[in-house]
DRENTI-142490 format. One record per residue (C-alpha): residue number from 1; x, y, z. Coordinates in steps of 0.05 Angstrom, whole numbers, plus 5000, padded with zeros to 4 digits. Last residue first. Layout:
// residues N
  seq    c1    c2    c3
  NUM     X     Y     Z
...
//
This chain:
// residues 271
  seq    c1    c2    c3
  271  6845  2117  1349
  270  6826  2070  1290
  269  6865  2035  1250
  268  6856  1959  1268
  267  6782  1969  1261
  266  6791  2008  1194
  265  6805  1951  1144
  264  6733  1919  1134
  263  6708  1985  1134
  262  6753  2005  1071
  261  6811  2045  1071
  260  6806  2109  1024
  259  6806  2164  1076
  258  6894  2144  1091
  257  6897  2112  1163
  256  6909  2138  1238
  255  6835  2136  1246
  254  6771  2182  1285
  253  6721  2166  1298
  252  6676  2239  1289
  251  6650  2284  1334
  250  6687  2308  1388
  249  6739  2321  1335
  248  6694  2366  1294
  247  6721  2436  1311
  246  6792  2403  1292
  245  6765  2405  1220
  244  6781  2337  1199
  243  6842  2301  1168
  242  6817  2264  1116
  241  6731  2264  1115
  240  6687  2203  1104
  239  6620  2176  1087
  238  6606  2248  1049
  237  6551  2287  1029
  236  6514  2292  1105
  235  6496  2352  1106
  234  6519  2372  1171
  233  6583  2332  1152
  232  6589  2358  1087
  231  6579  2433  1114
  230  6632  2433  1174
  229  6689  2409  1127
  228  6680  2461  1090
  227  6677  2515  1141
  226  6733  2497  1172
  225  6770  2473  1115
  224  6763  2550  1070
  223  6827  2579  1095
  222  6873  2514  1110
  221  6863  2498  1027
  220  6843  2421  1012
  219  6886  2364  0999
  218  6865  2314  1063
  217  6818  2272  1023
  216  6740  2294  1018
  215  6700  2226  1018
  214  6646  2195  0966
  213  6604  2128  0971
  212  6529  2172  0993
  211  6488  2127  0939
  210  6553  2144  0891
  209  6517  2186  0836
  208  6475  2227  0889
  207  6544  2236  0927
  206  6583  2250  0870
  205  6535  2312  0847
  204  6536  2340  0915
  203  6617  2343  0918
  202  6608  2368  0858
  201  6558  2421  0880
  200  6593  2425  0955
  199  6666  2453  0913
  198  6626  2508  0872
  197  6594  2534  0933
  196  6656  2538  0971
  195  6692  2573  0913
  194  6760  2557  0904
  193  6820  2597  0934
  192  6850  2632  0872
  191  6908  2618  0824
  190  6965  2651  0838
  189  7010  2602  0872
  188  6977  2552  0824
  187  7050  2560  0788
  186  7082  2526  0842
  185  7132  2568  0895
  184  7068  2577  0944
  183  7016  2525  0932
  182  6946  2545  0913
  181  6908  2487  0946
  180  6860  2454  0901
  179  6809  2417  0928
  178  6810  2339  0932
  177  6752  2282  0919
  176  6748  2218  0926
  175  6705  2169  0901
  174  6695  2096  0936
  173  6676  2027  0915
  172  6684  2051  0845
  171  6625  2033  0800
  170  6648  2045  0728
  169  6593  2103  0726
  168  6617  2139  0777
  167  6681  2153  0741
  166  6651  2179  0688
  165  6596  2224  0717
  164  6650  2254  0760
  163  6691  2263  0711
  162  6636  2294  0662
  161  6614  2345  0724
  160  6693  2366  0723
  159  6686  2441  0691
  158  6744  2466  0701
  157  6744  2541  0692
  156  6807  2548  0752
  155  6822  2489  0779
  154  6784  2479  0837
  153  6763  2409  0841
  152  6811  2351  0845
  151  6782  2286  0836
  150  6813  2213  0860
  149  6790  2143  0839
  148  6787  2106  0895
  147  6798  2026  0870
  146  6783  1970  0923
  145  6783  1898  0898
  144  6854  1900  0868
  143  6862  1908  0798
  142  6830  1875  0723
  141  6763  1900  0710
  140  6764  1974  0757
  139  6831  1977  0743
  138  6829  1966  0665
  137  6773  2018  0671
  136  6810  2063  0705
  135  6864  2053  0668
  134  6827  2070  0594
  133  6789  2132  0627
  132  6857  2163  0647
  131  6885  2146  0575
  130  6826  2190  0547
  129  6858  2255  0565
  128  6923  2225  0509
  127  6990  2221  0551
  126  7050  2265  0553
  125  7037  2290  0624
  124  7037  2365  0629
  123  6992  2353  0695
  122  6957  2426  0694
  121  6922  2417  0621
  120  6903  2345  0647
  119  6870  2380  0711
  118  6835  2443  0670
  117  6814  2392  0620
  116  6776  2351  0666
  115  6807  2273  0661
  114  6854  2276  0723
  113  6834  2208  0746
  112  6882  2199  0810
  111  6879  2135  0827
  110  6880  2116  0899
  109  6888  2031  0895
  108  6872  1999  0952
  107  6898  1930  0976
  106  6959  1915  0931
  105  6992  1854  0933
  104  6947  1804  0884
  103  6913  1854  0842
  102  6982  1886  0827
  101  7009  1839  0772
  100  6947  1852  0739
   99  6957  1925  0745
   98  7028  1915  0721
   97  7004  1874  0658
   96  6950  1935  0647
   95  6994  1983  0635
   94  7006  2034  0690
   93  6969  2111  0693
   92  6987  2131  0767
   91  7008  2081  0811
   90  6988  2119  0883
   89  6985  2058  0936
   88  6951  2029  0991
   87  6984  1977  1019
   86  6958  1935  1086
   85  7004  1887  1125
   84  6958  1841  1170
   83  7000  1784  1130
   82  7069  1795  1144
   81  7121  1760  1119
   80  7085  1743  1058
   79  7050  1808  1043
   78  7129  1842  1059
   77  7153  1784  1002
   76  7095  1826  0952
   75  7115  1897  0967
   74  7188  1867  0951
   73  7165  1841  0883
   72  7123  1912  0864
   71  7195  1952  0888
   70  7220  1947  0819
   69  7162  1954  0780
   68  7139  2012  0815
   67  7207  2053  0803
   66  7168  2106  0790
   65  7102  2116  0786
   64  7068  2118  0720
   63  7046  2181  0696
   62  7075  2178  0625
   61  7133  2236  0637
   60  7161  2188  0697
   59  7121  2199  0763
   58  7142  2214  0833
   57  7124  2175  0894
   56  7072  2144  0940
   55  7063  2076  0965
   54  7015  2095  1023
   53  7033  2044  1086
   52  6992  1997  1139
   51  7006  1957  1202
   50  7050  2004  1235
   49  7068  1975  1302
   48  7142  1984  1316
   47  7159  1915  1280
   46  7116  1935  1214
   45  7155  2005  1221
   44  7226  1960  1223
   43  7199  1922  1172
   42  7169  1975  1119
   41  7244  2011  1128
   40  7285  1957  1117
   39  7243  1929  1061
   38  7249  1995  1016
   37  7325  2004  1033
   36  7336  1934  1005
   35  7297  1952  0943
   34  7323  2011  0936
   33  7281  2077  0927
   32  7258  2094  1007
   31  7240  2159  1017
   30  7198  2184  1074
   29  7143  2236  1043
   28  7149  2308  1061
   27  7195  2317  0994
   26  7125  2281  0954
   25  7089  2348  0970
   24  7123  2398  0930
   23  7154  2357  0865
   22  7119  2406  0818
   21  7059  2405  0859
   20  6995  2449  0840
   19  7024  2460  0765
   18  7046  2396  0761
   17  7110  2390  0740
   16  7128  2315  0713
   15  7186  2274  0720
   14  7189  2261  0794
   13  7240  2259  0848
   12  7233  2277  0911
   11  7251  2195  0936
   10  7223  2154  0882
    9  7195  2095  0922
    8  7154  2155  0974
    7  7131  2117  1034
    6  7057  2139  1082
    5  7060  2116  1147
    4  7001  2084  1177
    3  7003  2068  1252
    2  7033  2111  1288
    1  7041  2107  1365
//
C-alpha cells in the first residue's frame, strides 16, 4: 500500500523548457488542476491510506508554480479535514505574500535554487540569477519550518561550489542535491554522464558545510547510481539517499516518502 503520492496542479503543462526537462518528468505525475478535481483526488488517497503528497507541477515563464494560488486554499481545507496530512511541495520562485501564506499549510518546502550559471543558463526563466538567493532567503525568514533547497550537479562547466556555499550559509534544515540525467528528446540528450569524482566533491563540500545535513534525491543517471550511491553511504556524506541502489536494500530503512521529510515525519512512512 502507498503511502506518499506525488500530484502535479498543472497537469504536463509548464511554461519553461528546461534543457534537462522540457515538460519530461511532470507527464509521470498524476494531474489534478481544478480545485474540485484537486480535493477528490487527495481524499480518496487520504481514505486509502496515503498520509502524505509532493505538490508538483509546471511553471509560468517566472518560475512560480502554476496554478499555486488557486489550489493553496484547498491544500489548506485538506489540513483541516485531516490533520496527519503532510505536503511537501515544489513552488518555485513565489513572492513573498504566497510564501507567507504558505508557512501555515505547507510542511516542507523542496526549492530548487538553480543559482550556478550552467543551471540558470539551462532554466530559460526570465528572472535575474540573484532572484533564487532573494526566495530562499524570504523562505528561510518567512516559510514553513523545513526548507530543502535543491542542487543539481552535472551541468556541463558548472561550477556550483558558490551555491553550495550560499545556500548553506542561510542554514537549511536539509540540502539536497540531484545529478543530471541526460534525458532522451531534451537538449541534455547530449550532454555527458557526470563525473563521479566531480559529483562526491560537492557532495563532500555540502556535507562539511551542513555538519553531515545533505541527501542525494532520486534524479541521478541509472549508469553511474550503483556505484554512487555505494560511495556516500560507505563514506558516510549523506543522512539520506532517494531511491537506493537496490544492492543496499539490506541495508538501509527504508520509506515510502519524498528524501526531504524530516525525522519527526518519517515514522508513519516507513516500510
Amino acid at each position: 500500500m502507498r503511502k506518499f503520492s506525488v500530484i502535479s496542479i498543472s497537469g504536463g503543462s509548464c511554461s519553461l523548457s528546461c534543457t534537462y526537462c522540457n515538460s519530461t518528468y511532470i507527464k509521470s505525475m498524476e494531474p489534478a488542476i481544478s480545485e474540485e478535481e484537486f480535493y477528490k483526488i487527495l481524499k480518496k488517497k487520504y481514505e486509502k491510506g496515503v498520509k502524505g503528497f509532493l505538490i508538483s507541477g509546471g511553471f509560468d515563464p517566472q518560475g512560480r508554480l502554476l496554478n499555486l494560488k488557486r489550489i493553496l486554499p484547498v491544500m489548506k481545507r485538506v489540513k483541516r479535514e485531516f490533520e496527519d496530512v503532510i505536503f511537501n511541495i515544489h513552488p518555485g520562485l513565489v513572492e513573498r505574500e504566497l510564501i507567507e501564506e504558505m508557512s501555515d499549510v505547507v510542511d516542507i518546502v523542496d526549492y530548487e535554487f538553480a543559482y550556478s550559471l550552467r543551471a540558470f543558463e539551462n532554466k530559460g526563466i526570465k528572472r535575474d540569477r540573484e532572484d533564487y538567493i532573494k526566495v530562499l532567503e524570504d523562505f528561510i525568514t518567512r516559510g514553513p519550518k523545513y526548507i530543502v533547497p535543491h542542487i543539481i550537479l552535472g551541468f556541463p562547466n558548472d561550477d556550483i561550489e558558490e551555491s553550495i556555499k550560499i545556500a548553506s550559509s542561510m542554514k537549511p534544515y536539509l540540502v539536497n542535491f540531484l545529478v543530471l540525467i541526460p534525458t532522451k528528446g531534451t537538449p541534455s540528450e547530449n550532454f555527458g554522464i557526470p563525473q563521479i569524482s566531480e559529483i562526491i566533491k560537492y557532495v563532500e563540500l555540502g556535507s562539511r558545510l551542513m555538519n553531515g545535513k545533505v541527501s542525494i534525491g532520486c534524479m541521478r543517471p541509472y549508469r553511474i547510481k550503483d556505484e554512487l550511491d555505494k560511495i556516500v553511504v560507505e563514506r558516510g556524506l549523506v543522512e539520506r539517499i532517494s531511491n537506493p541502489s537496490k544492492k543496499l536494500w539490506g541495508y538501509l530503512d527504508m520509506y515510502d516518502a519524498c528524501c526531504s521529510l524530516p525525522l519527526e515525519y518519517l515514522n508513519k512512512f516507513k516500510l
